[in-house]
C-alpha positions as CSV (number, residue, x, y, z in Angstrom):
1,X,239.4,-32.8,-149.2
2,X,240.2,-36.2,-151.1
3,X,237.7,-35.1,-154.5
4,X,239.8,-31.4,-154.7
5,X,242.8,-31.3,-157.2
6,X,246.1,-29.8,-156.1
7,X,245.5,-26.5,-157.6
8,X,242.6,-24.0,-157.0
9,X,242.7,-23.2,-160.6
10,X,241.6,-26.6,-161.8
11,X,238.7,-27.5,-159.6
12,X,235.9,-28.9,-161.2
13,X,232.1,-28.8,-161.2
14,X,231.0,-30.6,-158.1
15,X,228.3,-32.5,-160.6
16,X,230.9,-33.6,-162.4
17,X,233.2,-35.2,-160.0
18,X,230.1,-36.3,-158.1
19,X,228.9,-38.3,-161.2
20,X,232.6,-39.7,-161.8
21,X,233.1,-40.9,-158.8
22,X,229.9,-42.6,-158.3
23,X,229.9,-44.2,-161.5
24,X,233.7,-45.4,-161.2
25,X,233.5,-46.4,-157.8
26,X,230.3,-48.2,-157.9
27,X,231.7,-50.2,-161.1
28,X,234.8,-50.9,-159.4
29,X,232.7,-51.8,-156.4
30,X,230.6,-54.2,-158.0
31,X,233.4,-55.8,-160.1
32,X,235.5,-56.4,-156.6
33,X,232.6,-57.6,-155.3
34,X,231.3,-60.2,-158.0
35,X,235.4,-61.6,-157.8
36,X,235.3,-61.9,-154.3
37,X,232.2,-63.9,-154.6
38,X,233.9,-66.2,-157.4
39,X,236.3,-67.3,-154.4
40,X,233.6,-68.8,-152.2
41,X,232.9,-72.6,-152.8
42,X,229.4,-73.5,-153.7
43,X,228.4,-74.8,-150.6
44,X,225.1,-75.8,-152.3
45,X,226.8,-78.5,-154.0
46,X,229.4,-79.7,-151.4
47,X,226.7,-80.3,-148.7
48,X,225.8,-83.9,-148.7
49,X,222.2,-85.4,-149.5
50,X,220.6,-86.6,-146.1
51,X,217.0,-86.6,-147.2
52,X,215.2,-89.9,-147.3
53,X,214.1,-91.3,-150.7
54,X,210.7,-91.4,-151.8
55,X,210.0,-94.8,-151.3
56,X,211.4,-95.0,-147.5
57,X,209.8,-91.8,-146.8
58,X,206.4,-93.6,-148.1
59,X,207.5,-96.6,-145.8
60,X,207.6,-94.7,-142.6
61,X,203.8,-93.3,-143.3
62,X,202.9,-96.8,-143.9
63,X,202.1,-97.7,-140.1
64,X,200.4,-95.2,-138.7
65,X,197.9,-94.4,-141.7
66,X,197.5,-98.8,-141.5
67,X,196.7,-98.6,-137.5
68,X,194.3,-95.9,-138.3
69,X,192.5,-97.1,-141.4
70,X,192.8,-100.7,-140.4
71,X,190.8,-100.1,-137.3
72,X,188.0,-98.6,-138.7
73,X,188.0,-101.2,-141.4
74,X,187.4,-103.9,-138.7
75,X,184.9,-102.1,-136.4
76,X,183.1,-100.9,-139.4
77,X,183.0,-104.1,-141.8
78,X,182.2,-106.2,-138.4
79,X,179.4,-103.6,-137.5
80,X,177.9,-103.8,-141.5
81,X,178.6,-108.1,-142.1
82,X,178.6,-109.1,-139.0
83,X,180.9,-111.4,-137.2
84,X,182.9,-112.9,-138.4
85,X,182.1,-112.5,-142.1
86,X,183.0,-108.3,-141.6
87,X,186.1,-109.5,-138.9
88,X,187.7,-111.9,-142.3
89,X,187.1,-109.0,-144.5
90,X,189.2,-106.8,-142.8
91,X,191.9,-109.3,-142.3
92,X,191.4,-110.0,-146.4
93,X,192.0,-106.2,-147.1
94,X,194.7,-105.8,-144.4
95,X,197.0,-108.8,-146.1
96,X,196.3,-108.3,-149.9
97,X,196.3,-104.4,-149.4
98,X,199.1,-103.5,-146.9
99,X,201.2,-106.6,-146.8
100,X,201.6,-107.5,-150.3
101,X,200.4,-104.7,-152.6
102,X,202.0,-101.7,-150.9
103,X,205.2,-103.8,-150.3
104,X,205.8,-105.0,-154.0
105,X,204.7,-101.0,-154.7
106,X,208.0,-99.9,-152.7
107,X,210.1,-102.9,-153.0
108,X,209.0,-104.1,-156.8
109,X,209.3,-107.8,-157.6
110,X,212.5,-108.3,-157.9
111,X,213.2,-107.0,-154.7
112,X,210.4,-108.4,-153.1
113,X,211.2,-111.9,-154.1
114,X,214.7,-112.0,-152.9
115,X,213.7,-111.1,-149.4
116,X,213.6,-114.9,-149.1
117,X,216.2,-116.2,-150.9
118,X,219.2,-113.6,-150.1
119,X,220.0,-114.5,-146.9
120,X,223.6,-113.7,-145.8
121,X,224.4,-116.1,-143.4
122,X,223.1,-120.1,-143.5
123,X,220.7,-121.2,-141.3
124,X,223.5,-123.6,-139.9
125,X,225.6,-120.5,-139.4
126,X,223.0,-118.4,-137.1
127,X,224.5,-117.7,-133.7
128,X,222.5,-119.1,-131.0
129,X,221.5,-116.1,-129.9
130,X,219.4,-115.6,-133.6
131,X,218.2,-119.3,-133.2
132,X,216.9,-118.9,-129.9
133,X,214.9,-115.3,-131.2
134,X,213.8,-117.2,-133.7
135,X,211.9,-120.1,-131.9
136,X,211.5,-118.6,-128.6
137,X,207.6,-117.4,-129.6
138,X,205.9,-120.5,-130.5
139,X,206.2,-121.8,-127.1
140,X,203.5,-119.5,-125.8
141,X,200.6,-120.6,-128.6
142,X,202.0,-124.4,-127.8
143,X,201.2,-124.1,-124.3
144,X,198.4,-121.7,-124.0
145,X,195.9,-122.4,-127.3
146,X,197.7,-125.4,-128.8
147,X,198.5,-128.2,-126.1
148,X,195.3,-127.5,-123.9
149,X,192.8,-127.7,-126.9
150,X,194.0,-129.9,-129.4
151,X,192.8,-133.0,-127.8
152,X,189.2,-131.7,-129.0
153,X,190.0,-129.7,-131.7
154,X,188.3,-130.8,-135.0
155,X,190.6,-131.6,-138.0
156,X,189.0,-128.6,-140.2
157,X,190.1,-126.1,-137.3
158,X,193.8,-127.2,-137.6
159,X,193.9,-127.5,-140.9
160,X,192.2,-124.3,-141.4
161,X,194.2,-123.0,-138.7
162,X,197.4,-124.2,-140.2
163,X,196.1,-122.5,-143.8
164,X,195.7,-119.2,-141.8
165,X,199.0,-119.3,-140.3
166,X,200.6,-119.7,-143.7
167,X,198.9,-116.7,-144.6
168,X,200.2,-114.5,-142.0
169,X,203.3,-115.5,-141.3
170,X,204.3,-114.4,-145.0
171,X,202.4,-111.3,-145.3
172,X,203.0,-110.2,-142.1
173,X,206.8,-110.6,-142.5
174,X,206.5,-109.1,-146.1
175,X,205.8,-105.9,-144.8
176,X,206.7,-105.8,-141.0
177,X,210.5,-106.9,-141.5
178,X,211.3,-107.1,-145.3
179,X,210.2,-103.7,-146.4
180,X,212.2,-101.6,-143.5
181,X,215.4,-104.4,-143.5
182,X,215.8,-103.5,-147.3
183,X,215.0,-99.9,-147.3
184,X,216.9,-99.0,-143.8
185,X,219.6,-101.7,-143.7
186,X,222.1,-99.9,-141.1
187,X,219.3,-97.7,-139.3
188,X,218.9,-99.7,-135.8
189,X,215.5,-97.6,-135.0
190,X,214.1,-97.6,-138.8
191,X,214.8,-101.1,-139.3
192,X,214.0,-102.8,-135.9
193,X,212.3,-100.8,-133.4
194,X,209.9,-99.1,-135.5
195,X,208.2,-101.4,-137.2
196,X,208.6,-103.8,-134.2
197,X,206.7,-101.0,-132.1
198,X,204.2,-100.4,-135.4
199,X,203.3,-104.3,-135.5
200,X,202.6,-104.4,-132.2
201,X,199.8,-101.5,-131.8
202,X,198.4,-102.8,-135.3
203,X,196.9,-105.7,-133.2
204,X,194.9,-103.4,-131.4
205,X,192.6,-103.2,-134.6
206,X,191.6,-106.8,-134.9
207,X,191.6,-107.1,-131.0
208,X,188.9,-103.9,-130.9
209,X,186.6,-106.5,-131.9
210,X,187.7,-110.0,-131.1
211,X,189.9,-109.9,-127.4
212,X,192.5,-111.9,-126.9
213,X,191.9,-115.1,-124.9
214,X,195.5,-115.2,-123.6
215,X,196.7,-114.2,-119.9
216,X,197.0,-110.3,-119.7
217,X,193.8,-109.8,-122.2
218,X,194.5,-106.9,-125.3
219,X,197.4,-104.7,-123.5
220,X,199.3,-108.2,-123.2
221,X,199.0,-109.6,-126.5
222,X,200.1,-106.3,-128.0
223,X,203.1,-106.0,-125.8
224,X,203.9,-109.5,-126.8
225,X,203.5,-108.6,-130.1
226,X,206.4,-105.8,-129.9
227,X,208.7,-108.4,-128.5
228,X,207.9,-111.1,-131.1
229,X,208.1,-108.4,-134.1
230,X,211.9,-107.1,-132.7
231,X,212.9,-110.7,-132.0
232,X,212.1,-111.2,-135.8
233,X,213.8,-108.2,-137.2
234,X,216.9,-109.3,-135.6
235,X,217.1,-112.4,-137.5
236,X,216.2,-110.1,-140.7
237,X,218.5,-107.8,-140.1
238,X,221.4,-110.4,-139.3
239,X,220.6,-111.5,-142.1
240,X,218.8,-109.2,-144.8
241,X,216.2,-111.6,-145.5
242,X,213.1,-113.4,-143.8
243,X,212.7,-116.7,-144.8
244,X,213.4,-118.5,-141.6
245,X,211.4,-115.7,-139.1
246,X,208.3,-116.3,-142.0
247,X,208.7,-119.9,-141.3
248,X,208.6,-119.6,-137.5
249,X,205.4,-117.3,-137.5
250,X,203.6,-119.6,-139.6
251,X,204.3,-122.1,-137.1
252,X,203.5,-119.4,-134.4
253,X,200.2,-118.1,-135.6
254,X,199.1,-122.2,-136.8
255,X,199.6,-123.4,-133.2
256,X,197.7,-120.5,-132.2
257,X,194.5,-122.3,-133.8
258,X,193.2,-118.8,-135.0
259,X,190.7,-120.7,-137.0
260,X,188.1,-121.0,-133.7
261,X,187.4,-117.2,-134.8
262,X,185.8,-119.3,-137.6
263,X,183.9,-122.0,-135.6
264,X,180.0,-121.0,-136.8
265,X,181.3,-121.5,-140.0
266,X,183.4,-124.8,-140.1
267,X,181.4,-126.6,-137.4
Protein backbone atom coordinates (compact mmCIF):
# COMPACT_ATOMS: atom_id res chain seq x y z
CA UNK A 1 0.00 0.00 0.00
CA UNK A 2 0.90 3.72 -0.99
CA UNK A 3 1.11 4.88 3.12
CA UNK A 4 3.81 1.71 3.88
CA UNK A 5 7.52 2.56 3.67
CA UNK A 6 9.87 0.27 1.78
CA UNK A 7 11.07 -1.57 4.75
CA UNK A 8 9.07 -3.56 7.32
CA UNK A 9 11.32 -2.29 9.92
CA UNK A 10 10.31 1.33 9.64
CA UNK A 11 6.56 1.28 9.56
CA UNK A 12 4.93 3.63 11.55
CA UNK A 13 1.94 4.02 13.86
CA UNK A 14 -1.15 4.00 11.65
CA UNK A 15 -2.28 7.22 13.88
CA UNK A 16 0.49 8.82 12.90
CA UNK A 17 0.55 8.57 9.27
CA UNK A 18 -3.17 8.81 9.35
CA UNK A 19 -2.92 12.34 11.06
CA UNK A 20 0.02 13.35 8.48
CA UNK A 21 -1.53 12.67 5.74
CA UNK A 22 -4.76 14.27 6.45
CA UNK A 23 -3.35 17.27 7.72
CA UNK A 24 -0.78 17.63 4.57
CA UNK A 25 -3.11 16.69 2.14
CA UNK A 26 -5.97 18.60 3.23
CA UNK A 27 -3.61 21.83 3.40
CA UNK A 28 -2.27 21.08 0.11
CA UNK A 29 -5.86 20.50 -1.00
CA UNK A 30 -7.18 23.62 0.02
CA UNK A 31 -4.10 25.72 -1.04
CA UNK A 32 -4.64 24.07 -4.83
CA UNK A 33 -7.95 24.79 -4.53
CA UNK A 34 -8.10 28.56 -3.31
CA UNK A 35 -5.23 29.07 -6.57
CA UNK A 36 -7.36 27.39 -8.92
CA UNK A 37 -10.19 29.69 -7.81
CA UNK A 38 -7.81 32.86 -8.19
CA UNK A 39 -7.85 31.87 -12.18
CA UNK A 40 -11.55 32.22 -12.65
CA UNK A 41 -12.74 35.86 -13.79
CA UNK A 42 -15.18 37.53 -11.53
CA UNK A 43 -18.07 37.08 -13.48
CA UNK A 44 -19.98 39.23 -10.96
CA UNK A 45 -18.33 42.21 -12.26
CA UNK A 46 -18.02 41.42 -16.02
CA UNK A 47 -21.81 40.86 -16.40
CA UNK A 48 -23.39 43.97 -17.74
CA UNK A 49 -26.10 46.10 -15.77
CA UNK A 50 -29.58 45.48 -17.58
CA UNK A 51 -31.85 46.56 -14.74
CA UNK A 52 -33.98 49.56 -15.24
CA UNK A 53 -33.28 52.66 -13.12
CA UNK A 54 -35.41 53.85 -10.47
CA UNK A 55 -36.98 56.49 -12.04
CA UNK A 56 -38.10 54.44 -15.40
CA UNK A 57 -39.03 51.58 -13.21
CA UNK A 58 -41.40 54.20 -11.25
CA UNK A 59 -42.53 55.32 -14.88
CA UNK A 60 -43.80 51.99 -16.07
CA UNK A 61 -46.11 51.75 -12.58
CA UNK A 62 -47.28 55.04 -13.46
CA UNK A 63 -50.26 53.85 -15.84
CA UNK A 64 -51.83 51.30 -14.38
CA UNK A 65 -51.91 52.58 -10.63
CA UNK A 66 -53.37 56.08 -12.74
CA UNK A 67 -56.25 53.98 -14.63
CA UNK A 68 -56.98 52.41 -11.36
CA UNK A 69 -56.99 55.29 -8.90
CA UNK A 70 -58.22 57.78 -11.55
CA UNK A 71 -61.35 55.78 -12.03
CA UNK A 72 -62.44 55.63 -8.72
CA UNK A 73 -61.53 59.30 -8.31
CA UNK A 74 -64.16 60.13 -11.00
CA UNK A 75 -67.00 57.73 -10.01
CA UNK A 76 -66.53 58.59 -6.45
CA UNK A 77 -65.94 62.57 -6.50
CA UNK A 78 -69.03 62.58 -9.27
CA UNK A 79 -71.10 60.30 -6.81
CA UNK A 80 -70.13 62.82 -3.46
CA UNK A 81 -70.23 66.63 -5.63
CA UNK A 82 -72.22 65.76 -8.11
CA UNK A 83 -72.00 66.44 -11.71
CA UNK A 84 -70.15 68.08 -12.96
CA UNK A 85 -68.60 69.81 -9.96
CA UNK A 86 -67.06 65.97 -8.72
CA UNK A 87 -66.47 65.14 -12.90
CA UNK A 88 -63.91 68.77 -12.88
CA UNK A 89 -62.43 67.56 -9.71
CA UNK A 90 -61.19 64.55 -10.91
CA UNK A 91 -59.88 66.01 -14.08
CA UNK A 92 -58.16 68.87 -11.59
CA UNK A 93 -56.40 66.04 -9.61
CA UNK A 94 -55.66 63.88 -12.70
CA UNK A 95 -53.68 67.02 -14.52
CA UNK A 96 -51.97 68.73 -11.45
CA UNK A 97 -51.27 65.21 -9.80
CA UNK A 98 -50.26 62.74 -12.65
CA UNK A 99 -49.38 64.97 -15.48
CA UNK A 100 -47.28 67.64 -13.99
CA UNK A 101 -46.36 66.66 -10.43
CA UNK A 102 -45.25 63.07 -10.97
CA UNK A 103 -43.60 63.99 -14.27
CA UNK A 104 -41.30 66.99 -12.94
CA UNK A 105 -40.82 64.14 -9.80
CA UNK A 106 -39.05 61.72 -12.56
CA UNK A 107 -37.92 64.11 -15.10
CA UNK A 108 -37.01 67.26 -12.63
CA UNK A 109 -37.23 70.76 -14.12
CA UNK A 110 -34.65 70.94 -16.10
CA UNK A 111 -35.52 68.06 -17.92
CA UNK A 112 -38.99 68.69 -17.89
CA UNK A 113 -38.67 72.10 -19.52
CA UNK A 114 -36.61 71.02 -22.42
CA UNK A 115 -39.09 68.57 -23.61
CA UNK A 116 -40.33 71.60 -25.59
CA UNK A 117 -37.54 73.28 -26.71
CA UNK A 118 -35.00 70.30 -27.62
CA UNK A 119 -36.34 69.19 -30.65
CA UNK A 120 -33.92 67.53 -33.08
CA UNK A 121 -35.24 68.14 -36.26
CA UNK A 122 -37.14 71.62 -37.37
CA UNK A 123 -40.57 71.65 -37.90
CA UNK A 124 -39.75 72.62 -41.64
CA UNK A 125 -37.60 69.52 -41.63
CA UNK A 126 -40.41 66.85 -40.50
CA UNK A 127 -41.00 64.18 -43.17
CA UNK A 128 -44.46 64.12 -44.36
CA UNK A 129 -45.10 61.17 -42.99
CA UNK A 130 -44.54 63.08 -39.13
CA UNK A 131 -46.62 66.12 -40.53
CA UNK A 132 -49.43 64.11 -41.64
CA UNK A 133 -49.45 62.08 -37.78
CA UNK A 134 -49.34 65.21 -36.52
CA UNK A 135 -52.51 66.87 -37.93
CA UNK A 136 -54.36 63.93 -39.03
CA UNK A 137 -56.60 63.89 -35.54
CA UNK A 138 -58.17 67.21 -35.48
CA UNK A 139 -60.14 66.42 -38.46
CA UNK A 140 -62.51 64.18 -36.45
CA UNK A 141 -63.43 66.93 -33.49
CA UNK A 142 -63.74 69.48 -36.74
CA UNK A 143 -66.21 67.42 -38.35
CA UNK A 144 -68.04 65.70 -35.64
CA UNK A 145 -68.32 68.38 -32.48
CA UNK A 146 -66.79 71.44 -34.02
CA UNK A 147 -68.34 72.19 -37.68
CA UNK A 148 -71.92 70.82 -36.71
CA UNK A 149 -72.31 72.92 -33.42
CA UNK A 150 -70.49 75.95 -33.66
CA UNK A 151 -73.03 77.89 -35.56
CA UNK A 152 -74.96 77.87 -32.01
CA UNK A 153 -72.34 77.52 -29.75
CA UNK A 154 -72.04 80.47 -27.28
CA UNK A 155 -68.73 82.43 -27.18
CA UNK A 156 -68.07 81.36 -23.27
CA UNK A 157 -68.26 77.58 -24.53
CA UNK A 158 -65.38 78.12 -27.14
CA UNK A 159 -63.49 80.18 -25.23
CA UNK A 160 -63.84 77.95 -22.32
CA UNK A 161 -63.41 75.14 -24.60
CA UNK A 162 -60.41 76.61 -26.16
CA UNK A 163 -58.93 77.31 -22.20
CA UNK A 164 -59.56 73.55 -21.60
CA UNK A 165 -57.85 72.34 -24.52
CA UNK A 166 -54.74 74.34 -23.56
CA UNK A 167 -54.91 72.58 -20.51
CA UNK A 168 -54.79 69.11 -21.78
CA UNK A 169 -52.96 69.24 -24.61
CA UNK A 170 -49.85 70.18 -22.35
CA UNK A 171 -50.40 68.00 -19.51
CA UNK A 172 -51.45 65.23 -21.31
CA UNK A 173 -48.36 65.32 -23.59
CA UNK A 174 -46.21 66.02 -20.35
CA UNK A 175 -46.66 62.75 -19.15
CA UNK A 176 -48.08 60.52 -22.04
CA UNK A 177 -45.07 61.25 -24.55
CA UNK A 178 -42.29 63.35 -22.72
CA UNK A 179 -41.82 61.21 -19.67
CA UNK A 180 -41.34 57.66 -21.66
CA UNK A 181 -39.47 59.58 -24.99
CA UNK A 182 -36.79 60.87 -22.35
CA UNK A 183 -36.55 57.94 -20.14
CA UNK A 184 -36.84 55.06 -22.99
CA UNK A 185 -35.33 56.93 -26.00
CA UNK A 186 -34.47 53.67 -28.21
CA UNK A 187 -37.15 51.23 -26.59
CA UNK A 188 -39.87 51.06 -29.55
CA UNK A 189 -42.50 49.36 -26.97
CA UNK A 190 -41.49 51.58 -23.71
CA UNK A 191 -41.51 54.63 -25.54
CA UNK A 192 -44.42 54.33 -28.06
CA UNK A 193 -46.72 51.48 -27.65
CA UNK A 194 -47.07 51.56 -24.05
CA UNK A 195 -47.96 54.59 -23.07
CA UNK A 196 -49.93 54.99 -26.40
CA UNK A 197 -51.95 51.72 -25.25
CA UNK A 198 -51.91 53.31 -21.40
CA UNK A 199 -53.54 56.70 -22.68
CA UNK A 200 -55.99 55.12 -24.40
CA UNK A 201 -57.64 52.86 -21.56
CA UNK A 202 -57.10 56.04 -19.15
CA UNK A 203 -60.21 57.54 -20.98
CA UNK A 204 -62.19 54.83 -19.80
CA UNK A 205 -62.20 56.75 -16.36
CA UNK A 206 -63.72 59.98 -17.34
CA UNK A 207 -66.01 58.18 -19.94
CA UNK A 208 -67.34 55.75 -16.77
CA UNK A 209 -69.27 58.83 -16.08
CA UNK A 210 -69.70 61.05 -18.99
CA UNK A 211 -70.05 58.74 -22.53
CA UNK A 212 -68.71 59.79 -25.48
CA UNK A 213 -71.11 61.50 -27.93
CA UNK A 214 -68.99 60.45 -30.91
CA UNK A 215 -69.87 57.45 -33.47
CA UNK A 216 -68.83 54.06 -31.85
CA UNK A 217 -69.76 55.37 -28.09
CA UNK A 218 -66.83 54.53 -25.10
CA UNK A 219 -65.08 51.38 -26.91
CA UNK A 220 -64.55 53.85 -29.96
CA UNK A 221 -63.24 56.81 -28.44
CA UNK A 222 -60.67 54.75 -26.48
CA UNK A 223 -59.56 52.95 -29.54
CA UNK A 224 -59.17 56.27 -31.12
CA UNK A 225 -57.41 57.40 -28.38
CA UNK A 226 -54.57 54.57 -28.86
CA UNK A 227 -54.13 55.74 -32.38
CA UNK A 228 -54.00 59.47 -31.58
CA UNK A 229 -51.48 58.75 -28.48
CA UNK A 230 -48.89 56.44 -30.98
CA UNK A 231 -49.39 58.99 -33.84
CA UNK A 232 -48.03 61.51 -31.14
CA UNK A 233 -45.22 59.60 -29.83
CA UNK A 234 -43.93 59.21 -33.28
CA UNK A 235 -43.42 62.75 -33.69
CA UNK A 236 -41.75 62.74 -30.04
CA UNK A 237 -39.69 60.16 -30.63
CA UNK A 238 -38.53 61.58 -34.16
CA UNK A 239 -37.85 64.11 -32.49
CA UNK A 240 -37.25 63.82 -28.59
CA UNK A 241 -39.47 66.51 -27.72
CA UNK A 242 -43.22 67.51 -27.86
CA UNK A 243 -43.84 70.88 -28.71
CA UNK A 244 -45.45 70.55 -31.96
CA UNK A 245 -47.80 67.08 -30.97
CA UNK A 246 -48.83 69.58 -27.62
CA UNK A 247 -49.74 72.18 -30.11
CA UNK A 248 -51.89 69.91 -32.20
CA UNK A 249 -53.86 68.39 -29.24
CA UNK A 250 -54.69 71.65 -27.90
CA UNK A 251 -56.09 72.31 -31.18
CA UNK A 252 -57.58 68.65 -31.03
CA UNK A 253 -59.22 68.70 -27.72
CA UNK A 254 -60.41 72.91 -28.27
CA UNK A 255 -62.40 71.89 -31.46
CA UNK A 256 -63.75 69.20 -29.49
CA UNK A 257 -65.76 71.93 -27.53
CA UNK A 258 -65.34 69.84 -24.20
CA UNK A 259 -66.54 72.85 -22.40
CA UNK A 260 -70.59 71.64 -23.02
CA UNK A 261 -69.57 69.16 -20.10
CA UNK A 262 -69.82 72.61 -18.40
CA UNK A 263 -73.07 74.04 -19.90
CA UNK A 264 -75.24 74.38 -16.28
CA UNK A 265 -72.56 76.31 -15.32
CA UNK A 266 -71.67 78.88 -18.13
CA UNK A 267 -75.22 79.15 -19.53
Amino acid sequence: MWWRSTTMDNRQPVGTVVERVSGKTLSSHVSSFMNLAKGFPDRSRQMPRTGMSTNQQVALIVPPVLIVSMYGAFRYLTAVFGFPAGYLTAFALYWVGWCLIVPAAILRRDRLLSLFTRSTVPFTKLSAITQLLLWWPIAFPLTFSFVPRIASTPLVIVATSVLLGAIIGVTEEILWRGVYVTLFPDRLWLNTVYPSITFGLWHLCPLSVLSSRYPGGTISFAAYSIALGLSYAYYARSTGSIPWCTVSHCVHDALGLGAFAYSQWLM
